[in-house]
C-alpha positions, 0 to 999 in steps of 0.5 A: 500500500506504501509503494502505491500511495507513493506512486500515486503521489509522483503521479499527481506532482508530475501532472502538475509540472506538465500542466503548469510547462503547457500553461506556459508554452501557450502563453508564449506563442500567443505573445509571439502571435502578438508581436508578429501582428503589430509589427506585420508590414503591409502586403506589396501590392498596397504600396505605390512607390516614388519612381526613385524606389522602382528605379532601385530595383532595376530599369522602369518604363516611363509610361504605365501599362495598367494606368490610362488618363483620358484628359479630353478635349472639350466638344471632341467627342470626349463624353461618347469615349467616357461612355464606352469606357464605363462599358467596357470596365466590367467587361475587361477588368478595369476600373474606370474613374471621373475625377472632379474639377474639370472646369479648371483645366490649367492649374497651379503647380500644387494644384497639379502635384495635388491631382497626381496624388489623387491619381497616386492615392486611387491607384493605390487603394484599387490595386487593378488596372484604372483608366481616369477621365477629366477636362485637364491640360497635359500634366507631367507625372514625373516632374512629381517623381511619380510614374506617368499614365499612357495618355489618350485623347480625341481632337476634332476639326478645329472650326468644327469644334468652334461651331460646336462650342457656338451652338452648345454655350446657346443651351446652357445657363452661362452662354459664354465661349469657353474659348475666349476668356474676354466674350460677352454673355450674350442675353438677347434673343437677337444673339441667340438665333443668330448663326455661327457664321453670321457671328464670325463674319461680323467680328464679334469677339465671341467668334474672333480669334487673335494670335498672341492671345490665350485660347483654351483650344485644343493645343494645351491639353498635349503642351502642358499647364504652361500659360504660353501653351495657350497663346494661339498660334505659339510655335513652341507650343505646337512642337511642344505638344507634337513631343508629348504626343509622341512620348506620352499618347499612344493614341490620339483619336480624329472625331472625324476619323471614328472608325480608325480610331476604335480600330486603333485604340482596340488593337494598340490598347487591347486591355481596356478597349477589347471589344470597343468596337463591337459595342459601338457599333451594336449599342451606341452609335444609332441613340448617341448621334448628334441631332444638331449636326446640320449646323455644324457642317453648313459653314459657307467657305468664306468662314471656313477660310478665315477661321482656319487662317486664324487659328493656323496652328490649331488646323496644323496639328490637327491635320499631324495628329489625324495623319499619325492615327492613318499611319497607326492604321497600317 
């Protein structure tokens, strides 16, 4: 009975030994666990990095291929290839965002390093391919050490696009052209029947356009947020936005050129624009054409003439930028 009770006993007290290591081994892993989790680092792939940290670990591209900004020029055509991208981003993968203050276009220089950090911030938090849209002049990404988007843009026949802006400004609440900062709000009834070409022939400031004098015309939103981008007829500013054209717009889409430009976009742009194409054609180009076109193409010659010896430069980089979307075309 003594052996027994003696073995019971050293039982009993090597129980309480290994229950009191257990005890301790668990409480040591849960602290572990702890201290893991505070200091855990984010994962990757919610981390944007400055071009700087990319260029540490080896060559970068200056362009994005996941990143796309559509800075559209206003009354190109612009709302037509916003529509089509917000189709097409379920479709293909992407997500497509409108990015506020598009009535300013050309900004100061923090107001430009504070649109690449909501275009940075975005980027970041939806961690896919992004295509952005806005009424901007042409922003260099890498001047705020950040990667640049792949740029696109459409353009339209330059006294066309005046026309159009003519006619638009008679249907909303402030009938000024956007183009000339000095134009007169026009309240009459006299003023808002008369036609476009009656406008330009009689020299009224709505329809003039002076060299020398800033324009928000169609040659800033590729030449930059530098005032002399919008001086008309600047050469400067021409070669300057033929240069970015060629670095940073893979396309440049021609209002007048439709069908060449869904086709190139769809073959140069195949991951957000797969299938443009056919849902333009099957959904979209019967409901969203322009009733009003009648009195965009009715311009007598005389005016055609005149406006396209004023606005020079305009009508020059309209004619290069239609005849590299032909030659992408082959």
């Amino acid at each position: 009975m003594r052996v027994s009770a003696a073995c019971f006993l050293l039982f009993v007290v090597c129980c309480s030994v290994a229950g009191s290591l257990l005890i301790l081994l668990t409480q040591l892993r849960h602290d572990k666990v702890r201290t893991a989790a505070a200091t855990a680092v984010p994962a990757a792939r919610h981390i944007t990095k400055s071009l700087a940290e990319l260029r540490n670990e080896g060559p970068v591209p200056e362009l994005s291929d996941h990143v796309l900004f559509f800075n559209h020029v206003p009354k190109a055509g612009g709302e037509m290839l916003v529509l089509l991208l917000q189709w097409l981003q379920g479709l293909n993968g992407f997500r497509h965002v409108r990015l506020r203050g598009g009535a300013h276009r050309r900004l100061s220089r923090a107001d430009q390093e504070e649109l690449v950090e909501e275009v940075v911030s975005t980027i970041k938090k939806e961690a896919v391919p992004i295509t952005f849209d806005r009424h901007v002049y042409f922003i260099n990404f890498t001047q705020f050490d950040r990667q640049s988007p792949m740029y696109i843009n459409l353009v339209r026949d330059p006294v066309i696009k005046a026309s159009s802006r003519f006619y638009y400004m008679r249907v909303t609440p402030n009938p000024r052209n956007p183009d000339i900062k000095a134009a007169p709000v026009h309240h009459t009834i006299h003023s808002s029947s008369r036609t476009f070409s009656e406008c330009v022939l009689s020299g009224d400031p709505e329809c003039t356009f002076v060299t020398g004098k800033p324009y928000d015309l169609s040659i800033p939103y590729f030449c930059g947020q530098e005032e002399w981008c919008m001086l008309l007829n600047n050469e400067r500013a021409l070669e300057k936005a033929k240069a970015n054209v060629d670095r940073y717009f893979p396309v440049v889409g021609v209002l007048e050129e439709l069908n060449a430009t869904l086709y190139v976009l769809e073959r140069r742009l195949p991951y957000f624009f797969r299938g443009i194409q056919k849902i333009y054609f099957e959904e979209l180009s019967e409901p969203h054409m322009n009733r009003n076109n009648k009195h965009l193409h009715n311009i007598p010659k005389e005016v055609r003439s005149r406006l396209e010896e004023t606005l020079k430069t305009e009508y020059e980089f309209y004619t290069w930028i239609r005849a590299r979307l032909l030659l992408q075309l082959k």
